[in-house]
C-alpha positions as CSV (number, residue, x, y, z in Angstrom):
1,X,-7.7,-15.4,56.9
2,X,-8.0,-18.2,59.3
3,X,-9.6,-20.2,56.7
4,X,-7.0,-19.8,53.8
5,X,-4.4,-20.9,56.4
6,X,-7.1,-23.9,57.3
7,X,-7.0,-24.5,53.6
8,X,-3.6,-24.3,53.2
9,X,-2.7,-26.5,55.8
10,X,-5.3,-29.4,54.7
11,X,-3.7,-28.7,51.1
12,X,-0.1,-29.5,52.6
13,X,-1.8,-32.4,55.3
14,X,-2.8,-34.1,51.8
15,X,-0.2,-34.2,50.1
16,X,2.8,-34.8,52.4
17,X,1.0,-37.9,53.6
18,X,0.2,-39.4,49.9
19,X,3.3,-38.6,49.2
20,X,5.4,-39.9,51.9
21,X,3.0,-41.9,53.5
22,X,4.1,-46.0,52.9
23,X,7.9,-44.8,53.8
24,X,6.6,-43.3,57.1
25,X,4.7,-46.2,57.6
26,X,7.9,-48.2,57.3
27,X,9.9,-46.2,59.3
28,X,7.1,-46.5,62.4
29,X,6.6,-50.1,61.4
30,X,10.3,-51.1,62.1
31,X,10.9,-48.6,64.5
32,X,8.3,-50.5,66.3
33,X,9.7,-53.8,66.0
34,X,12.8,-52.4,66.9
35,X,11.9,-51.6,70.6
36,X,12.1,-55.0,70.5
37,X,15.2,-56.2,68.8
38,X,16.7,-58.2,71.3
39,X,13.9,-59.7,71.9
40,X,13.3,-60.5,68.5
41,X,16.9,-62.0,68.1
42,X,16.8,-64.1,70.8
43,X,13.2,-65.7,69.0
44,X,15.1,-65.5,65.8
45,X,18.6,-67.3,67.3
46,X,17.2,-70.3,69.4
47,X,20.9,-70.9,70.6
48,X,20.6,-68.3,72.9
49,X,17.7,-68.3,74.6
50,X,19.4,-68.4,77.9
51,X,17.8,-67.8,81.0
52,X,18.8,-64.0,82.2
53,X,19.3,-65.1,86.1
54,X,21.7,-68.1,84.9
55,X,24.5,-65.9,84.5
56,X,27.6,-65.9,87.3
57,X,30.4,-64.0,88.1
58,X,32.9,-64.1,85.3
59,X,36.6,-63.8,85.7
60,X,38.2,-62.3,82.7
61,X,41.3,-62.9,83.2
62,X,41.5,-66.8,84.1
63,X,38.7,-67.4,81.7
64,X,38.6,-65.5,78.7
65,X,41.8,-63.6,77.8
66,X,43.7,-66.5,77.9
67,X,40.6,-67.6,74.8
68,X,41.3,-64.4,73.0
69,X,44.9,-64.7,73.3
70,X,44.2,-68.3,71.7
71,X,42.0,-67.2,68.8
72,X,43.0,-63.7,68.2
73,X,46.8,-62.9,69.1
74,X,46.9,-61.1,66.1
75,X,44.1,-59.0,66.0
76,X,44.6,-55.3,66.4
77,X,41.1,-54.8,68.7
78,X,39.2,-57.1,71.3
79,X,35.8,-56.5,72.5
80,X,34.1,-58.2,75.3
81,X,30.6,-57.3,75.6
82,X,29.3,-58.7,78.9
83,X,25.9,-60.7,79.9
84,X,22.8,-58.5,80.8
85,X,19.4,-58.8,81.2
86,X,17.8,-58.6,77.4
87,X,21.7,-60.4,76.3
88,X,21.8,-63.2,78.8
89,X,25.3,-64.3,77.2
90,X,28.7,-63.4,76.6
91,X,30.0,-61.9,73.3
92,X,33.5,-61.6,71.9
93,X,34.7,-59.7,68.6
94,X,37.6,-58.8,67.1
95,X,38.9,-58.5,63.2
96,X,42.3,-59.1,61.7
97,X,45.0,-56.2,60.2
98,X,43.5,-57.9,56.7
99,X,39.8,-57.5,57.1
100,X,37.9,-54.9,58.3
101,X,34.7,-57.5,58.8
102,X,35.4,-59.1,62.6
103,X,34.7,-62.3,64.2
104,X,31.3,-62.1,66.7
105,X,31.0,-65.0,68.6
106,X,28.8,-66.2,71.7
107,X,29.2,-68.0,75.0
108,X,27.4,-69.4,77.5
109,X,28.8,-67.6,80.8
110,X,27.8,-70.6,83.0
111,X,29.7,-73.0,81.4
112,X,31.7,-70.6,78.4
113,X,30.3,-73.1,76.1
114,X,30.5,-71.3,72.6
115,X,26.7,-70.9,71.0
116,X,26.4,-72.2,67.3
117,X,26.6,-69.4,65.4
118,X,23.6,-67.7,64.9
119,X,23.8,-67.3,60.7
120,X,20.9,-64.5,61.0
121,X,21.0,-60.7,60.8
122,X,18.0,-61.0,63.5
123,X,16.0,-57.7,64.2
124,X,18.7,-55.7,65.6
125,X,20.8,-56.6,62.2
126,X,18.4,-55.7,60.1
127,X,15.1,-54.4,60.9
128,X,16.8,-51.7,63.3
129,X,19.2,-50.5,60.4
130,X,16.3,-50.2,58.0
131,X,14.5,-48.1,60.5
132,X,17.5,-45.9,60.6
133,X,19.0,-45.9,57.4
134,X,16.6,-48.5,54.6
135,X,20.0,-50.4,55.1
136,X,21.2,-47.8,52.0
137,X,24.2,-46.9,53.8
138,X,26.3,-45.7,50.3
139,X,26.8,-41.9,50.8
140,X,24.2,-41.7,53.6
141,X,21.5,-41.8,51.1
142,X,18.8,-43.9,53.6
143,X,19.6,-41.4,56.2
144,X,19.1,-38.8,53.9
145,X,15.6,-40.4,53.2
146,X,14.8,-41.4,56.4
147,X,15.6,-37.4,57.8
148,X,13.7,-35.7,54.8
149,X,10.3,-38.3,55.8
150,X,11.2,-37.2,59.2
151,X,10.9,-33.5,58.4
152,X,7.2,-34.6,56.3
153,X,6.1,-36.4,59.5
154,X,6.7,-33.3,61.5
155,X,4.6,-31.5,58.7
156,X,2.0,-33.7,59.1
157,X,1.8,-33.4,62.9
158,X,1.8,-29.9,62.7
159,X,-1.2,-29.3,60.0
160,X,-2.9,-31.9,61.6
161,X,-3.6,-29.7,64.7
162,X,-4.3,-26.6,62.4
163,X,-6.7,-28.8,59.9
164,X,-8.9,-30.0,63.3
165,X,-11.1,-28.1,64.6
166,X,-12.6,-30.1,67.0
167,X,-9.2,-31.8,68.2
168,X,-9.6,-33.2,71.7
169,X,-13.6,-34.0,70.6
170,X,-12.3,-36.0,68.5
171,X,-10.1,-37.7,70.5
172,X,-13.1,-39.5,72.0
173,X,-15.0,-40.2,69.0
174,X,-14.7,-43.3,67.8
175,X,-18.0,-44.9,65.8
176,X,-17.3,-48.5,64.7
177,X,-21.0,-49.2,63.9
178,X,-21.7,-46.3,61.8
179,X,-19.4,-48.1,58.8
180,X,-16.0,-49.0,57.8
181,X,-15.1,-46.0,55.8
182,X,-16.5,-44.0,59.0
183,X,-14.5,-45.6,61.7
184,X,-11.5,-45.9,59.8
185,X,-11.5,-41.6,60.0
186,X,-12.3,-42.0,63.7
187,X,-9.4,-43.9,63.8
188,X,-7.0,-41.9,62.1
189,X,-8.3,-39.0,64.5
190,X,-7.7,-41.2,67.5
191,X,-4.4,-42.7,67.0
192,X,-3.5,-38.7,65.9
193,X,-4.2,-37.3,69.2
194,X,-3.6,-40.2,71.3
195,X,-0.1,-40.3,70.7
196,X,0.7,-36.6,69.3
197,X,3.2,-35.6,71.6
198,X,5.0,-39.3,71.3
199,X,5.1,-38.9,67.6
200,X,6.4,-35.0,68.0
201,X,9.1,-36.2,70.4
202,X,10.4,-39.7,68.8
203,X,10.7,-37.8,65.4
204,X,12.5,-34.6,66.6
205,X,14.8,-36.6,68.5
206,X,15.6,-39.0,65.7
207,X,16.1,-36.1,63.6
208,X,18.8,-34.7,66.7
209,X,20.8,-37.9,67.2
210,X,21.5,-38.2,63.4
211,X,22.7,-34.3,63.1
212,X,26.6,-35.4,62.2
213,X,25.1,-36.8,59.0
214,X,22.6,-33.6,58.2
215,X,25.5,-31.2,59.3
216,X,28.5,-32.6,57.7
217,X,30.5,-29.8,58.8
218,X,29.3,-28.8,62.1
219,X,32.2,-29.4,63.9
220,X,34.2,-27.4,61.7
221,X,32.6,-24.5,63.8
222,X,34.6,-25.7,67.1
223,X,37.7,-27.3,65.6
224,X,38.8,-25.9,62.2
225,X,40.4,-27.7,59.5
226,X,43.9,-26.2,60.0
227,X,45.5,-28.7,62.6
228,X,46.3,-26.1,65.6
229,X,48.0,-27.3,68.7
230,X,46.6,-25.3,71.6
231,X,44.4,-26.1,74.3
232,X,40.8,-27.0,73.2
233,X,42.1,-27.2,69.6
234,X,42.7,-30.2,67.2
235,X,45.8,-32.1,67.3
236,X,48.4,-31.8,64.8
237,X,46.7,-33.6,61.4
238,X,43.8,-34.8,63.4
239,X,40.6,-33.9,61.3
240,X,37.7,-31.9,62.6
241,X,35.3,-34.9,63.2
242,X,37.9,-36.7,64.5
243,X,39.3,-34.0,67.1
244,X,35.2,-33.7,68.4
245,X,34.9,-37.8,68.5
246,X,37.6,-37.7,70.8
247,X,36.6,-34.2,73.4
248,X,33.4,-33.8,73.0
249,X,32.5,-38.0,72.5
250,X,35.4,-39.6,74.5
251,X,36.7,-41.8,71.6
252,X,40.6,-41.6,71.8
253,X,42.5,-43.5,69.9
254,X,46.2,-43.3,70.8
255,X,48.9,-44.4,68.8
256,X,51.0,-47.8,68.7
257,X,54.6,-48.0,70.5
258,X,55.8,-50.3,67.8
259,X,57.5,-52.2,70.7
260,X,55.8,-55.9,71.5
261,X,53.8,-56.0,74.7
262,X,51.1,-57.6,76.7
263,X,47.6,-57.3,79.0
264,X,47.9,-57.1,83.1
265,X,44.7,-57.5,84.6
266,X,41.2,-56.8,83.1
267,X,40.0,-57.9,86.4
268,X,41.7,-55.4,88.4
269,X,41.0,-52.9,85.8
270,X,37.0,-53.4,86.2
271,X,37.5,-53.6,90.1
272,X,39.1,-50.1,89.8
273,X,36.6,-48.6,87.7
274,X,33.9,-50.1,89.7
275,X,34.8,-48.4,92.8
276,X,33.9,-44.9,91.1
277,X,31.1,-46.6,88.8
278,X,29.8,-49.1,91.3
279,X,29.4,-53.1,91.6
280,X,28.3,-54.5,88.2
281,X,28.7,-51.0,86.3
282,X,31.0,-52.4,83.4
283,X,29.7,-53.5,80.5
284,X,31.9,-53.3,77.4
285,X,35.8,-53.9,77.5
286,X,37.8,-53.1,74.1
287,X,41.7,-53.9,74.2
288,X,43.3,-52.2,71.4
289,X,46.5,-53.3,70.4
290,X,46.6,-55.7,72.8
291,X,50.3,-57.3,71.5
292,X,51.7,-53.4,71.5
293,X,53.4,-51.9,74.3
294,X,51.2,-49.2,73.5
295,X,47.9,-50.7,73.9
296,X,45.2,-49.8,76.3
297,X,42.0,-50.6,77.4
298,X,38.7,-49.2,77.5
299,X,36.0,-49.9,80.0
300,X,32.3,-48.9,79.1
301,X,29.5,-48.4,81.7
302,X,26.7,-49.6,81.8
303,X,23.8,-47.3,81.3
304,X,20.5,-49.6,81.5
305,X,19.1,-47.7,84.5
306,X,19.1,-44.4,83.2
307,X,17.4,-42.9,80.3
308,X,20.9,-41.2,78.9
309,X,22.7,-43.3,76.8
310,X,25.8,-43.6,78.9
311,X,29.2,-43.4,77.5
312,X,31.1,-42.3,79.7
313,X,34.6,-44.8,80.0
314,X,37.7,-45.5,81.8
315,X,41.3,-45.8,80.1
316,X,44.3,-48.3,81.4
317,X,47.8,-48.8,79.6
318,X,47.2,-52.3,78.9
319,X,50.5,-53.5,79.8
320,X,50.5,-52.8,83.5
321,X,46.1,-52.0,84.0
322,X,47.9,-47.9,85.1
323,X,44.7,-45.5,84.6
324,X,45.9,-42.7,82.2
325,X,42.5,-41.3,82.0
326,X,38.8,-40.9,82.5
327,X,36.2,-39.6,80.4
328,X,33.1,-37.7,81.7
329,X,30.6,-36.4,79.4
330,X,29.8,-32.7,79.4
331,X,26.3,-30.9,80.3
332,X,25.8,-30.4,76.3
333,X,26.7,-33.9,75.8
334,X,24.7,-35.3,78.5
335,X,21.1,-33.1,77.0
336,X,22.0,-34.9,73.2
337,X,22.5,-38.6,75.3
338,X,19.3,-37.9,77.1
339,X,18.0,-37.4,74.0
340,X,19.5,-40.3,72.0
341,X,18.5,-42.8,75.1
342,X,15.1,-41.6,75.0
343,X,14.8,-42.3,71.3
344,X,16.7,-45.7,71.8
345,X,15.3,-46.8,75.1
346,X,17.7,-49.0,76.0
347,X,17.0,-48.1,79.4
348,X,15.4,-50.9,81.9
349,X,11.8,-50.2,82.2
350,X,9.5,-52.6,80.7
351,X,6.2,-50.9,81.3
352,X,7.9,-47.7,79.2
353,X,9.1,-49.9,76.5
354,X,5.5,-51.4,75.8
355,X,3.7,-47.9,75.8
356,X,6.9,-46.7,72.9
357,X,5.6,-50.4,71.2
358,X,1.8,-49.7,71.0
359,X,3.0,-46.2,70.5
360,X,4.9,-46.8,66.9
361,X,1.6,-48.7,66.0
362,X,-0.5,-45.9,66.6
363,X,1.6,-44.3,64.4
364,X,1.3,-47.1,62.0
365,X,-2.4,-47.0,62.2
366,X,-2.9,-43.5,61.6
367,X,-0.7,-43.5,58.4
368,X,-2.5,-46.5,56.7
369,X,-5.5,-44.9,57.5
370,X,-5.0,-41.8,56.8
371,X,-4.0,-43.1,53.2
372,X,-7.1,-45.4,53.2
373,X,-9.1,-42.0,53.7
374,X,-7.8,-40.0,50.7
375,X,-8.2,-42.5,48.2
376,X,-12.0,-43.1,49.5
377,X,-12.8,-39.6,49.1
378,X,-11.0,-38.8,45.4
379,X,-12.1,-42.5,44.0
380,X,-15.7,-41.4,42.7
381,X,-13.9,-38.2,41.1
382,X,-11.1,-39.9,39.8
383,X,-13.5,-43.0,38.0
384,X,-15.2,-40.4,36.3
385,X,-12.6,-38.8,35.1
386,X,-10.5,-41.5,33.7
387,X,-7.4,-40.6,36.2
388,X,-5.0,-43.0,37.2
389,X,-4.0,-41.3,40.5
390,X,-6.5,-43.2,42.9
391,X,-5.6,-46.5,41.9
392,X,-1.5,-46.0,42.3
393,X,-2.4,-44.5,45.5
394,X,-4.0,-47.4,46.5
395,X,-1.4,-50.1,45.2
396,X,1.4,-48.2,47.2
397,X,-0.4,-47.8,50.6
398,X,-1.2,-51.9,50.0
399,X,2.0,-52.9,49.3
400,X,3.1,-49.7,51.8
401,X,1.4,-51.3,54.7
402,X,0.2,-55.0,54.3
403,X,2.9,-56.0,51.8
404,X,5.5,-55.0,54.1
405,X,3.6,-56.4,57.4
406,X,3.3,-59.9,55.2
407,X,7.8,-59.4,54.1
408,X,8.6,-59.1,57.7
409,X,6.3,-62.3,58.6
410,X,8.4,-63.9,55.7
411,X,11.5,-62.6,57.0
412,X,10.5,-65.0,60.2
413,X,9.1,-67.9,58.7
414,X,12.3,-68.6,56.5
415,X,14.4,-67.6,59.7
416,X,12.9,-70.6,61.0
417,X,12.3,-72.7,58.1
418,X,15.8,-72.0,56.0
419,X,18.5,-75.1,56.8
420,X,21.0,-74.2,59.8
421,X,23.9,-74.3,57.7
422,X,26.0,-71.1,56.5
423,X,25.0,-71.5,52.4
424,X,21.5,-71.8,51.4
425,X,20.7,-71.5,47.8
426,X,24.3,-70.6,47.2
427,X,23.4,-67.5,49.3
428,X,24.8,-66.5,52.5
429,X,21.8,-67.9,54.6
430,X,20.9,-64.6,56.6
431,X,21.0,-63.1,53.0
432,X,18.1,-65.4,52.4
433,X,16.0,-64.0,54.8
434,X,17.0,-61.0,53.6
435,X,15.7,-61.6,50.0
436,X,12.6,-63.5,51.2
437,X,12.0,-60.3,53.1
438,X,12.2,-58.1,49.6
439,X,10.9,-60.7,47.1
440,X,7.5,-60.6,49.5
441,X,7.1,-57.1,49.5
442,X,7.8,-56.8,45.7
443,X,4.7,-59.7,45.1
444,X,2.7,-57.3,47.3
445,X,3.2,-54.4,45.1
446,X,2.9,-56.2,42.0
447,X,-0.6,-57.7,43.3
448,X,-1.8,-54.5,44.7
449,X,-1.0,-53.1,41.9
450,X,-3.1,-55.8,39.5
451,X,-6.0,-55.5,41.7
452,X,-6.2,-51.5,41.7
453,X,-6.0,-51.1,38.1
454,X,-8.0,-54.3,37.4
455,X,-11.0,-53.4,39.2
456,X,-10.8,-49.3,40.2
457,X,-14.2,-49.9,41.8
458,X,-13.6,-52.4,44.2
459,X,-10.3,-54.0,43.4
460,X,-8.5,-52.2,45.9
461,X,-10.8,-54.1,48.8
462,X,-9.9,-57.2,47.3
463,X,-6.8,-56.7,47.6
464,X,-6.1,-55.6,51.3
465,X,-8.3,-58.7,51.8
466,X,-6.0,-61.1,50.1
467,X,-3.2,-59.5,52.0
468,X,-5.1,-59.7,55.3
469,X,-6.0,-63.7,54.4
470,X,-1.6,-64.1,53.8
471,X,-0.4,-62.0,56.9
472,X,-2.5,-64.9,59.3
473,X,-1.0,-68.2,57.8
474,X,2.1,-66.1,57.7
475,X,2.1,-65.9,61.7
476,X,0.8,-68.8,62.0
477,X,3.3,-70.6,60.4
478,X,6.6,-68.5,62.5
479,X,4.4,-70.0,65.4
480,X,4.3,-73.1,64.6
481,X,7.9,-73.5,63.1
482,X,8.9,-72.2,65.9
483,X,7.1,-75.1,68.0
484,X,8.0,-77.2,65.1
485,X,12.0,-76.8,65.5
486,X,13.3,-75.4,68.7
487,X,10.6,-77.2,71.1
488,X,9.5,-73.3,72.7
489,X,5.9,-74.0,72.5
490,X,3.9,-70.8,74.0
491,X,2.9,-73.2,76.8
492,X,6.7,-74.5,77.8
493,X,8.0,-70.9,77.1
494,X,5.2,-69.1,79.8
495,X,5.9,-71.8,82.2
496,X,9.6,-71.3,82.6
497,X,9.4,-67.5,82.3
498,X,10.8,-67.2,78.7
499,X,9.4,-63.9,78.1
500,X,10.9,-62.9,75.0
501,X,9.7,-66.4,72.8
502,X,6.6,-66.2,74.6
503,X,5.8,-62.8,73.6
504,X,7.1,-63.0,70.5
505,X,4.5,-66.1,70.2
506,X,1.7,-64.1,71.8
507,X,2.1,-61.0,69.3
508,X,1.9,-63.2,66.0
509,X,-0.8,-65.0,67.3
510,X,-3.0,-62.5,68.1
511,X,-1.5,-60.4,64.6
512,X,-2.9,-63.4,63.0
513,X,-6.3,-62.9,64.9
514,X,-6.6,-59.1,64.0
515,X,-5.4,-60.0,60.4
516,X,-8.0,-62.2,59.9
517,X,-10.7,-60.3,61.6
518,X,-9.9,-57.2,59.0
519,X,-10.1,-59.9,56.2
520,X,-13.6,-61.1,57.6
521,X,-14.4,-56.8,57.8
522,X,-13.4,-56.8,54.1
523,X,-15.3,-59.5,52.8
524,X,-18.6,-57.4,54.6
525,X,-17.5,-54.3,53.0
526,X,-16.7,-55.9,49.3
527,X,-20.2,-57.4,49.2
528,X,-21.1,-54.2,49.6
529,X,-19.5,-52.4,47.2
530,X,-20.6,-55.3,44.7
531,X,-24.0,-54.5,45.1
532,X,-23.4,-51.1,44.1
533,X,-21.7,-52.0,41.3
534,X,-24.2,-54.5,39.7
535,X,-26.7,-51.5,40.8
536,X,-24.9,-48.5,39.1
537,X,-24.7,-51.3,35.9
C-alpha cells in the first residue's frame, strides 16, 4: 500500500513539474526580483537615487498644496505619498474627471526640485505585476494562471516529502565531484528541503491574499445583493464588494456636496493623527474632491516596522481638517494583513528580506533542476523510440529558465541604453523595454528549440551553454552602462553608501561570474557527451 501511494505520488511529482515547471520558475524568478523592486527602480531611474538621510521635515501646507492647487485644481483625487527609507523622495498623483490614467510625479524633499521623469515601468511596474498577474490583467486571466501554478507548486511540495525517503539525509548530501548530472539531483534535493517550509508558506499565502479574485462572490455571504439598510448591512444600492471594501477594508468613499469648497490644514490633520499613531506615522495622504464642500481627507499609516500590512487610516472633512472618523482593522482582518505583509515584506528588516531573496532562488534552482533531471532520465528512452517529448521538454525549461534570466538582463541593458526621451522607435520608451524584455525570451525559445530538435543527443547542452555564454555579457553590459551613463561606478556607489546601485551592481556581477562558470561546466560536460556520441557511431 505504501508503495502504490509512493508510486502515485512520484507519478503526480512528474508530471505537475514538466508540466508547470518554466511558469513556476517564472513566478519564483520575479517574485525574487521583486523583494527588491525598489531597489531595482531606484538602479533603473538614476534621477532618484537620493540619499535616504537627506530628507527634512516637510510642510504640506506652505509647500505643496499650494503646488497641487497649481497643477491640479481640477482633479477629483490627490495623493501625496511621503519620503521613506527604500523611497528617499516625494511623490504626487492625481488624474483628471477625463482620464482615468493620473499624473505621478517626483520631488526632491530637500529642495522640492521635481525629478525628470522617470519614462520606465522599473521592477515594481513591471516585474512585480508579472509575478502577480503575467501582467494579463483582462478578466483576471494571469491571476487565474498564477493561482492554478500555485495550487501545482503546493502539489509538488507535498509529493515531494511522500516521494523521499531519506528526506533530511538528503538534505546534507550534496556530491559535486561525483558528475554534473549527479550533483544537479543533490541539488534539487537540497534547495527542496532547505527551504520547504519557505516555499509552503510564500505559496499558501499568495494563494490567501488573492482570494477576492478565486472567490468572486465571497462577500455575498456577509452582505447580500439586495441593498438592506440595517446595521452591519449594505447601504442602499451599494454592491456586496463594495459594502466589505468599506467595513471590513476601511475604504469609504463618501459622496460630493455639489457645493464649491476648499482644504484647511493637512498639517494639523497629520499632527492630530500622529498623536494616536505617533511622530512620523503618516505616510500616504489622498484628498478627494478637494474643490467640493464635501471632500475629505485620508491619512495612511505607516506600517514599515511591523510585519502586517497596515491600513488602518484617519478621515477629516477637508474643508475645516474636523475628524469624522477612524478606521481600525478587525482581528480577522489583522490575521489576512499579517499574512499579506508577510508575503510582501514590506516591512523594515533587511537581514529578513535577503533570506526571502536567496529563498525565491532556491526555489528557482530546484525547478530548473528538477526539469534538467527528467529529461536526463527519459532522453535514452525517448531516442530510441523516436519520441519527440524529451526534446520539447528541454526547449521549454531553456527558454523557461535561461531565456527568461537573459529577457530580464535585456530588460536592464536597454533601460540603460534606450535614449532618455518619452518616444523611442515610435514606442512609448518604457514599452521598449518592455518588448526587448519579450523579443529576448521569444529568441531563447526559438534557439532552444533549434538546438533540442537539431541535435537530441547533445543539443540540449549546447544550448544552455550558449545561453549561459549571453546571460554574462548581458550583466556585464547593465554594469557597465550603468558606469557608462549615470557615473555610479561600484566603487563611488560603496563609498558614499549607495546600497541599492551598489548591490544591484554586485548581483550582476557575480550573475555574470556564476553564468559563466555553468558555461565553462557545460563545455566539460559536452565534450563528454561527444565522445559518446562518435563512440556509439
Amino acid at each position: 500500500m505504501k508503495q502504490g501511494f509512493r508510486s502515485r505520488m512520484d507519478e503526480m511529482h512528474t508530471w505537475v513539474g514538466v508540466l508547470f515547471g518554466a511558469l513556476l520558475f517564472a513566478i519564483f524568478w520575479t517574485g525574487s526580483l521583486s523583494v527588491f523592486d525598489k531597489e531595482i527602480d531606484r538602479w533603473m531611474m538614476p534621477a532618484t537615487r537620493l540619499s535616504p538621510d537627506a530628507g527634512r521635515a516637510l510642510s504640506l501646507d506652505r509647500e505643496i498644496r499650494p503646488l497641487l492647487e497649481r497643477r491640479a485644481a481640477q482633479s477629483p483625487a490627490w495623493t501625496i505619498i511621503l519620503p521613506g527609507e527604500r523611497t528617499p523622495f516625494l511623490t504626487l498623483s492625481y488624474g483628471s474627471e477625463q482620464s482615468r490614467k493620473s499624473s505621478r510625479i517626483l520631488f526632491d524633499p530637500d529642495d522640492m526640485r521635481e525629478l525628470p521623469p522617470s519614462l520606465t515601468s522599473g521592477a515594481s511596474g513591471f516585474l512585480y505585476p508579472f509575478h502577480h498577474n503575467l501582467t494579463i490583467r483582462r478578466f483576471d486571466i494571469g491571476a487565474w494562471i498564477v493561482g492554478v501554478a500555485s495550487v501545482a507548486m503546493l502539489c509538488l511540495l507535498v509529493s515531494g516529502i511522500a516521494v523521499h525517503r531519506r528526506l533530511f539525509a538528503e538534505f546534507f548530501t550534496f556530491r559535486p565531484r561525483f558528475g554534473f548530472h549527479r550533483s544537479n539531483l543533490d541539488l534539487h534535493n537540497i534547495t527542496g528541503v532547505l527551504v520547504l517550509p519557505f516555499h509552503i508558506a510564500i505559496t499558501l499565502s499568495g494563494l490567501i491574499i488573492a482570494f477576492s479574485i478565486y472567490f468572486p462572490n465571497a462577500y455575498e455571504t456577509l452582505y447580500p445583493p439586495p441593498a438592506e439598510t440595517k446595521a452591519g448591512a449594505s447601504r442602499q444600492g451599494e454592491t456586496p464588494e463594495r459594502a466589505f471594501l468599506r467595513e471590513a477594508l476601511g475604504q469609504e468613499r463618501l459622496p460630493k456636496a455639489g457645493r464649491p469648497g476648499g482644504v484647511g490644514s493637512l498639517d494639523a490633520m497629520i499632527a492630530h493623527a500622529e498623536t494616536h499613531w505617533g511622530k512620523g506615522s503618516v505616510y500616504l495622504i489622498r484628498v478627494n474632491n478637494p474643490k467640493d464642500a464635501g471632500g475629505n481627507v485620508v491619512l495612511r499609516r505607516y506600517s514599515a516596522d511591523t510585519v502586517s500590512k497596515g491600513i488602518d487610516n484617519f478621515r477629516f472633512a477637508a474643508a475645516d481638517g474636523r475628524p469624522i472618523g477612524n478606521f481600525d482593522a478587525s482581528p480577522t482582518v489583522d490575521a489576512w494583513n499579517f499574512i499579506a505583509g508577510m508575503h510582501y515584506i514590506q516591512f523594515r528588516h533587511w537581514p529578513l528580506r535577503w533570506l526571502y531573496f536567496l529563498g525565491g532562488l532556491a526555489g528557482c534552482v530546484m525547478i530548473a533542476t528538477g526539469l534538467f533531471f527528467w529529461t536526463r532520465r527519459r532522453r535514452k528512452n525517448h531516442l530510441a523510440k523516436g519520441l519527440a517529448g524529451t526534446p520539447l521538454v528541454d526547449a521549454v525549461a531553456i527558454a523557461g529558465v535561461g531565456g527568461l534570466i537573459a529577457a530580464t538582463l535585456a530588460f536592464f541593458v536597454a533601460n540603460q541604453c534606450l535614449p532618455r526621451h518619452p518616444d523611442v522607435f515610435g514606442m512609448e520608451r518604457e514599452q521598449v523595454e518592455i518588448l526587448a524584455f519579450y523579443a529576448t525570451w521569444a529568441f531563447s525559445l526559438l534557439h532552444a528549440g533549434l538546438r533540442t530538435f537539431g541535435n537530441r543527443r547533445s543539443g540540449h547542452l549546447r544550448a544552455w551553454r550558449e545561453l549561459s555564454l549571453l546571460i554574462a555579457p548581458l550583466a556585464l553590459a547593465a554594469v557597465a552602462l550603468n558606469w557608462a551613463l549615470t557615473g555610479d561606478h561600484l566603487a563611488r556607489t560603496l563609498t558614499q553608501a549607495n546600497w541599492p546601485v551598489a548591490g544591484m551592481d554586485v548581483l550582476l556581477i557575480l550573475g555574470a561570474f556564476l553564468a559563466l562558470l555553468a558555461a565553462r561546466r557545460l563545455a566539460a560536460v559536452l565534450d563528454r557527451e561527444k565522445l559518446r556520441e562518435l563512440a556509439h557511431e
